[in-house]
C-alpha positions as CSV (number, residue, x, y, z in Angstrom):
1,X,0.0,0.0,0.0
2,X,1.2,3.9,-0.7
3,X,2.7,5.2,2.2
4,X,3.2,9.1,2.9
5,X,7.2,10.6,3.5
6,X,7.9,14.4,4.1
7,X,11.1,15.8,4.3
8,X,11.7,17.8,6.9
9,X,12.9,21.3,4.5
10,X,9.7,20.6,2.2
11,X,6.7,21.6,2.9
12,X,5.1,18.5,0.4
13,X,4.5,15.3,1.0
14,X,6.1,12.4,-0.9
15,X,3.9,9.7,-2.0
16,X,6.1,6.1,-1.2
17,X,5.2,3.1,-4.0
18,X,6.1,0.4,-5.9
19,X,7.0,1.3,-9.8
20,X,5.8,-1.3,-12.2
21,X,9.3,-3.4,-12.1
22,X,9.0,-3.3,-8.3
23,X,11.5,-0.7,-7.4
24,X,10.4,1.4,-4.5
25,X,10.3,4.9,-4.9
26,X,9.1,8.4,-3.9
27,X,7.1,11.1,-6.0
28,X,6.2,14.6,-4.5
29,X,2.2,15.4,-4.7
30,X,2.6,19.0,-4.9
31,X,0.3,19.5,-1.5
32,X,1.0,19.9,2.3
33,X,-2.8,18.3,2.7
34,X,-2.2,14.8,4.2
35,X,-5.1,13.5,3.2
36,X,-4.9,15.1,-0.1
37,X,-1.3,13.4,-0.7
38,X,-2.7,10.2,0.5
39,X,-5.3,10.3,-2.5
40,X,-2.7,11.5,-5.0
41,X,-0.4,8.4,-3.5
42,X,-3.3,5.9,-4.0
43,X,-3.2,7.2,-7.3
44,X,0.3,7.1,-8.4
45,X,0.2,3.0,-7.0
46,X,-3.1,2.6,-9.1
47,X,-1.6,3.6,-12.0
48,X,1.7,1.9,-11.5
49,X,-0.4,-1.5,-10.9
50,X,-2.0,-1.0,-14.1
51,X,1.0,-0.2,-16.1
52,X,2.5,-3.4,-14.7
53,X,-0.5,-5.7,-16.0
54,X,-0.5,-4.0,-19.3
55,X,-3.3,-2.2,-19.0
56,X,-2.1,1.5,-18.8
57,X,-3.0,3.7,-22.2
58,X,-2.7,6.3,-23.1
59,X,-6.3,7.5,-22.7
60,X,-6.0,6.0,-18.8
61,X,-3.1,7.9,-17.6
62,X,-4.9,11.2,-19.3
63,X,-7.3,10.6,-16.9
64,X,-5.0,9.7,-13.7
65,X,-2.7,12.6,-14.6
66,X,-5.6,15.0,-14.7
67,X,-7.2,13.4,-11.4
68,X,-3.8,13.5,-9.6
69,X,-3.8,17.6,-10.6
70,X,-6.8,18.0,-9.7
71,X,-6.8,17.0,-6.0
72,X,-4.0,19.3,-5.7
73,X,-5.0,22.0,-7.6
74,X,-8.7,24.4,-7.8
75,X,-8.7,24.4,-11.9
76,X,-8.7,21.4,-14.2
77,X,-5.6,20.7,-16.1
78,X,-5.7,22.3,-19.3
79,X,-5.7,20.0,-22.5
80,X,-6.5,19.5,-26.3
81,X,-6.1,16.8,-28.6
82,X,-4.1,18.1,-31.6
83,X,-6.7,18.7,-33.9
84,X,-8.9,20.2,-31.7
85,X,-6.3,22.7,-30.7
86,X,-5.0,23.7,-34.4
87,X,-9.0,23.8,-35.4
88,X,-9.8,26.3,-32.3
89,X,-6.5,28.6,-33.3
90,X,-7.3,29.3,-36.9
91,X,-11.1,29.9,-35.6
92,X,-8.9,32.3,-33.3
93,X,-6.9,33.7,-36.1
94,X,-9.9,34.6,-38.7
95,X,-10.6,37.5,-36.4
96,X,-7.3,38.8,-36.2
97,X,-6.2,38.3,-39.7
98,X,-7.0,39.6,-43.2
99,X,-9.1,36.9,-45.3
100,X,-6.1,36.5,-47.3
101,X,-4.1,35.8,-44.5
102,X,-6.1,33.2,-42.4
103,X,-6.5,31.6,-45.6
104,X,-2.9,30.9,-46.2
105,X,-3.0,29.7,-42.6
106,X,-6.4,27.4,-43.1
107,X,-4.0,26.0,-46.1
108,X,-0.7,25.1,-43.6
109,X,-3.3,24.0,-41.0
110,X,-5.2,21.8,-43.2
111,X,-2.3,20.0,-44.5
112,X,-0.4,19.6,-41.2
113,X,-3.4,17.8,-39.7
114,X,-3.4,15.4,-42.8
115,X,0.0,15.1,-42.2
116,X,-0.6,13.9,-38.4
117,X,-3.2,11.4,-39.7
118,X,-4.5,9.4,-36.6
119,X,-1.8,11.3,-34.7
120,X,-3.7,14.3,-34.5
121,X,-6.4,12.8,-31.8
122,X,-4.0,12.5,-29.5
123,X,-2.8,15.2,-26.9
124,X,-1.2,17.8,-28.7
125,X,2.0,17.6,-26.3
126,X,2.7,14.3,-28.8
127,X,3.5,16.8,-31.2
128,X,7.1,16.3,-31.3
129,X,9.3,18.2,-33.7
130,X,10.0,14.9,-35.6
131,X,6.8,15.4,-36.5
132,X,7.1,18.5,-37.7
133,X,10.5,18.5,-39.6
134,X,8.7,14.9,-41.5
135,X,6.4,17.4,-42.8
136,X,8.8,20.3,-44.0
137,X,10.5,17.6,-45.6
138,X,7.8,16.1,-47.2
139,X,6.1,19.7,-48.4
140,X,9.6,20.4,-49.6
141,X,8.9,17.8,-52.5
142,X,6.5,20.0,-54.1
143,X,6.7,23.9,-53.0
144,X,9.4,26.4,-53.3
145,X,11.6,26.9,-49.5
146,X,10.2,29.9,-49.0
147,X,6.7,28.6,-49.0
148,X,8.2,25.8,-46.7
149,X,9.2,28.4,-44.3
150,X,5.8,30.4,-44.3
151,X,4.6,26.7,-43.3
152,X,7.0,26.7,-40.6
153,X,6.6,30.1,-39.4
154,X,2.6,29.4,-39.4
155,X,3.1,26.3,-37.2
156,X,5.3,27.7,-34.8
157,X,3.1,30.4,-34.1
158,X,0.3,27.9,-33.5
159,X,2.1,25.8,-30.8
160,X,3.5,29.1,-29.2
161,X,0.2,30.1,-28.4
162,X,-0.3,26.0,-26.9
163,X,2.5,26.8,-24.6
164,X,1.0,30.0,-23.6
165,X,-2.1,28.6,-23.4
166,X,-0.5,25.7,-21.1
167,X,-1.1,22.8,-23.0
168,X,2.6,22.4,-24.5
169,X,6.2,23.3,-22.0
170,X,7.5,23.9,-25.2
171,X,7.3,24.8,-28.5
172,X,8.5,22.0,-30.7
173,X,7.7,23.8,-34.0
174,X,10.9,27.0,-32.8
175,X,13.2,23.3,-32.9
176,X,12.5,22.8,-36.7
177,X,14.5,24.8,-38.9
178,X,14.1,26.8,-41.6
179,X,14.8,25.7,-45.3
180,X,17.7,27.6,-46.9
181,X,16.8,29.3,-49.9
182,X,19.0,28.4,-53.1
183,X,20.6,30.4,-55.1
184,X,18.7,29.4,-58.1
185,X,14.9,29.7,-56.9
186,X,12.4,30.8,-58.6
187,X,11.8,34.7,-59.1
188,X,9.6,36.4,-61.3
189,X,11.6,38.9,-63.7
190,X,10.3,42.1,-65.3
191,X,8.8,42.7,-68.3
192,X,11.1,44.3,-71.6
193,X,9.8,46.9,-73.4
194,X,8.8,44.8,-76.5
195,X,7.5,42.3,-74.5
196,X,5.2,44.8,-72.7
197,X,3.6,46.2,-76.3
198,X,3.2,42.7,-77.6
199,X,0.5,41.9,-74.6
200,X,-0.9,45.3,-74.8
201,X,-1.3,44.5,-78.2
202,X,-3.3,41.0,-77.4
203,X,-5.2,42.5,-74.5
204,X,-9.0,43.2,-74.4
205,X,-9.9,46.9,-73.4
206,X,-10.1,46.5,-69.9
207,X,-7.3,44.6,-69.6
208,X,-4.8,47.0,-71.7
209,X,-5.9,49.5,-68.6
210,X,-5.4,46.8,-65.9
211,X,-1.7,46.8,-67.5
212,X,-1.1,50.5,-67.8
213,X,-1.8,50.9,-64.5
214,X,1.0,48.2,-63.8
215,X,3.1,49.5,-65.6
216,X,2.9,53.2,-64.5
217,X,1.8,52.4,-60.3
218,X,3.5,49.4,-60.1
219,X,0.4,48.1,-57.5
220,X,-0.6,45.0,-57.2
221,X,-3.3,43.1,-59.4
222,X,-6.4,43.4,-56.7
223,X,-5.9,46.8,-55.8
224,X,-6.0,47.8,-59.5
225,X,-8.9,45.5,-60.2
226,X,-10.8,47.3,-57.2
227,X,-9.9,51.1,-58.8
228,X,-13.0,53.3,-59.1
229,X,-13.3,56.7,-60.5
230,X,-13.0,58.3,-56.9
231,X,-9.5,56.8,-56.8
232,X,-8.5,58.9,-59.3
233,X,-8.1,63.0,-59.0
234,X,-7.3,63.9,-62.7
235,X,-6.8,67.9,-61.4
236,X,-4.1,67.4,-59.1
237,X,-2.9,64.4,-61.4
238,X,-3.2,61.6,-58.2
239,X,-4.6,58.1,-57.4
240,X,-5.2,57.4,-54.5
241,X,-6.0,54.3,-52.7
242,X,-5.3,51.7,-49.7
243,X,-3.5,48.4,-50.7
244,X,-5.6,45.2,-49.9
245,X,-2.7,43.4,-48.9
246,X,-0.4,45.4,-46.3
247,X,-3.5,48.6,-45.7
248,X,-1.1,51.2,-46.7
249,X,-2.6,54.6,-47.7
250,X,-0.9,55.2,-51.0
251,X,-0.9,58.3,-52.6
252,X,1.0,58.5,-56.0
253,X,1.5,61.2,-59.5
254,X,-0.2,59.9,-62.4
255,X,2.4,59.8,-64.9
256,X,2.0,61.7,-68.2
257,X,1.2,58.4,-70.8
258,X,-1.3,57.0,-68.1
259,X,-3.0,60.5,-67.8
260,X,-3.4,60.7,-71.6
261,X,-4.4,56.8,-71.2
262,X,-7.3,57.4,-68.7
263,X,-8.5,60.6,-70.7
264,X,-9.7,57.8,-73.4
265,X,-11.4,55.5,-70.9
266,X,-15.7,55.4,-71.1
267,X,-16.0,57.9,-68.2
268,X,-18.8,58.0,-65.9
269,X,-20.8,60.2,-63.6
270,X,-21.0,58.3,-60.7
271,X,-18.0,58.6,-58.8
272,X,-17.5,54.9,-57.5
273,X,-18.4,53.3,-60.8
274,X,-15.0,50.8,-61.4
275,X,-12.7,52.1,-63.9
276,X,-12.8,48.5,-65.2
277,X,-16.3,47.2,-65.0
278,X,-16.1,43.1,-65.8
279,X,-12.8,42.9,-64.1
280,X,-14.1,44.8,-60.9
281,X,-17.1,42.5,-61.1
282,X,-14.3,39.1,-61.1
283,X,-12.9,40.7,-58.2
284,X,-15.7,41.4,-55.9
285,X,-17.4,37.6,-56.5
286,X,-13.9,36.1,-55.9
287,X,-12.1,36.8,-52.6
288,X,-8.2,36.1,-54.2
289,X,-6.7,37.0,-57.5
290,X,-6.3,33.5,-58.6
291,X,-8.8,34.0,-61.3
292,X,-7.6,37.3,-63.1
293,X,-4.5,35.7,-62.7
294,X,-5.8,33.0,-64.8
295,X,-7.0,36.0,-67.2
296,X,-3.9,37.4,-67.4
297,X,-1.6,33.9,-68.2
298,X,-4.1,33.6,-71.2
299,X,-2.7,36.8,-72.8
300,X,0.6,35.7,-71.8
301,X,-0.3,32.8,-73.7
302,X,-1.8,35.0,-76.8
303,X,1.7,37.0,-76.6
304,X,3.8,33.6,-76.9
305,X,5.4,34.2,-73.5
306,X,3.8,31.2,-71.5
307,X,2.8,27.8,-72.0
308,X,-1.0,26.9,-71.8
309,X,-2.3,26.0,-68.7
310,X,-3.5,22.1,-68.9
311,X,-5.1,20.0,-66.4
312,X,-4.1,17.0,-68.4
313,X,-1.9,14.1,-66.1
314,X,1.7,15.0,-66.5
315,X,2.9,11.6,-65.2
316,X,4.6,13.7,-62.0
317,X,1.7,13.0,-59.5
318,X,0.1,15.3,-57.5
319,X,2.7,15.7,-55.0
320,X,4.9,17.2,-58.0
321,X,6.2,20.9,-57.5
322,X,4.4,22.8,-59.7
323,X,6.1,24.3,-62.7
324,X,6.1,28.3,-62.7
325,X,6.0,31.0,-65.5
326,X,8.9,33.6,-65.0
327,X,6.2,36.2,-65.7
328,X,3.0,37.3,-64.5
329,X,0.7,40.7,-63.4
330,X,3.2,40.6,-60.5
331,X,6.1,41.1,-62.8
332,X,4.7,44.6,-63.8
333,X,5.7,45.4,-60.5
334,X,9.0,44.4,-61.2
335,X,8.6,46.3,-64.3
336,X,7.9,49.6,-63.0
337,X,10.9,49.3,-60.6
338,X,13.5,48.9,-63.5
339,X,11.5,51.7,-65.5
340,X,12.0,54.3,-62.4
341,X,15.8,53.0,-61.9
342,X,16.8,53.2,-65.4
343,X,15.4,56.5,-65.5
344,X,18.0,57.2,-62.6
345,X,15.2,57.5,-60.0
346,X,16.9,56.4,-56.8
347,X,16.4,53.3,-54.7
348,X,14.6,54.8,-51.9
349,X,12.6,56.7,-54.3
350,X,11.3,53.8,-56.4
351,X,10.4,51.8,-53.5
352,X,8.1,54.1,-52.4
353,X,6.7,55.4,-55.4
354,X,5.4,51.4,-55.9
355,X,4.7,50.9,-52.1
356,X,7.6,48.6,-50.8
357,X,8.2,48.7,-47.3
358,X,11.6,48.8,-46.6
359,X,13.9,49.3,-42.8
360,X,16.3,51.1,-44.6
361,X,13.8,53.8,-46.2
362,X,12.1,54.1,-43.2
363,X,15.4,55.6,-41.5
364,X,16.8,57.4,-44.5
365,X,13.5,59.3,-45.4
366,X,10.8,60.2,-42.8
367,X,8.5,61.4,-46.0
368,X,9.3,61.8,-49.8
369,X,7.7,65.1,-51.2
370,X,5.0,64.7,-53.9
371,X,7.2,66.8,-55.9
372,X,9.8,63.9,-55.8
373,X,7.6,61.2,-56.8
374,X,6.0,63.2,-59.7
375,X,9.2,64.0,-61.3
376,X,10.0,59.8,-61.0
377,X,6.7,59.6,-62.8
378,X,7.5,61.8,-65.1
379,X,10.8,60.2,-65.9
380,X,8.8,57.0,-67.2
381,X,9.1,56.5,-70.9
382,X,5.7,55.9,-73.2
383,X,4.8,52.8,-73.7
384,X,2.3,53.2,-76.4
385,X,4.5,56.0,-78.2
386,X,8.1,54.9,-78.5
């Protein structure tokens, strides 16, 4: 039978039993309650009595673990099976991020509990970063490193908020490393200058102003899908908008070619009518870009510049990495960077003329005058009239 010990410099008791081998040995229960410890002691022998017949699982000592805190403590002992846990953070998360955002996460969640399999009903202080490096490797197979690393980074915040939450000591996820990122990974590149006529050239209406704008703001696909007349203040020569993605207020010159561009657009009286109607429409109905992207890889196609997109079996399996085009919408981005340094617009300048955050603008330049950024505009050469 459990018997009680107590050192005379602790204020605990010691519960004495036999381990399942049938060494003798002491445990402190956490309390200076006698009867209290003689419970917890009961328990520790029950527990090593079932081990010893095979009959201790997993689900069992759960269950004694969380009685034995219980008796010494007022609260239950906090716990989660895996699933349950990742499930109630991105629930957590869709408040606090963007849609964009917690959908990325959903994404990393979603395949990390397929990853887990069966594992993922058990106690999420299983997760062991074993676990977690299996499936950076495996993801590794089919994505770039640096959307390994998002993975990672996703995770890690996850089971930081277990350990704060009490249901992890430690954060297994901040053991897995990071991927290195080669030096011949994918990047998008910018457009050339005949390469940017021959898809104007095949481009529908709407979509030779989706590129302009590109070309001549350097802002992102959504954002320019989203413009409205109100954006636009033809007198002081200005758009003016907030970027989906990072919520920065953007303010920029309208550069002489886009001005005489936008002069020939159908204009409208009501000020929040979309500058590009069917476009504006694919963007409201559909929360990401992935379709206009699809739009926009089709005049690609049209232009000769990328291959067309088949859902026919390539023999790779799923699991393959997807192949990439070295161009895209994003790569007018790209595009109007090299335009503004070519024109010998400096670094600091460009950046924030398209809206990239950068550490080392931010202690260089505390604002850049409008002035500034409308004489980089103005440095931009005409696309349509070379």
């Amino acid at each position: 039978m459990a018997s009680l010990f107590k050192h005379p410099k602790s204020p605990f008791w010691s519960a004495c039993f036999r381990l399942p081998d049938g060494t003798r040995t002491k445990r402190s229960t956490g309390t200076s309650d006698r009867r209290k410890a003689q419970r917890i002691a009961t328990q520790y022998e029950d527990a090593a009595r079932a081990a010893s017949e095979g009959r201790f699982i997993e689900s069992r000592a759960r269950q004694t673990i969380a009685d034995i805190y219980a008796m010494a403590n007022p609260d239950t002992l906090p716990s989660s099976t895996a699933s349950d846990f990742l499930a109630a953070w991105l629930k957590r998360k869709e408040l606090e991020a963007g849609d964009k955002t917690h959908a990325k996460y959903a994404s990393v969640i979603g395949q990390f509990k397929d990853h887990l399999g069966s594992k993922g009903q058990r106690d999420i202080s299983h997760v062991t970063a074993a676990d977690i490096m299996k499936f950076r490797d495996t993801l590794a197979n089919r994505v770039t490193p640096g959307t390994v690393n998002v993975a990672i980074k996703v995770l890690r915040s996850a089971f930081a908020q277990a350990r704060r939450d009490g249901l992890t000591s430690t954060n297994e996820a901040e053991r897995v490393t990071l991927l290195k990122r080669h030096s011949d990974s994918f990047e998008r590149r910018p457009f050339t200058l005949p390469e940017l006529r021959r898809i104007l050239e095949m481009a529908s209406p709407e979509w030779r102003g989706m590129i302009m704008f590109g070309i001549y703001t350097g802002q992102r696909l959504g954002d320019i899908a989203r413009l409205t007349w109100a954006n636009l203040d033809l007198q002081r020569g200005e758009i003016r908008l907030v970027t989906i993605k990072t919520g920065r207020r953007q303010i920029l010159p309208l550069a002489p070619p886009l001005v005489r561009f936008i002069e020939n657009l159908p204009s409208s009286d009501k000020p929040d009518a979309p500058l590009f109607p069917r476009i504006y429409e694919t963007a409201l109905r559909h929360k990401h870009a992935g379709n206009l992207s699809n739009q926009f890889h089709a005049i690609l196609v049209a232009a000769g510049m990328a291959e067309k997109q088949s859902h026919k079996a390539t023999g790779k399996g799923r699991s393959a990495r997807r192949e990439q085009n070295e161009v895209s919408f994003h790569s007018l981005r790209h595009t109007a960077t090299t335009l503004l340094k070519s024109a010998g617009v400096s670094d600091a300048v460009a950046r924030e003329f398209i809206g990239h955050d950068s550490a080392s603008v931010s202690r260089q330049y505390t604002h850049i005058e409008t002035v500034v950024l409308q004489q980089a505009a103005d440095k931009l050469p005409d696309i349509l009239n070379p």
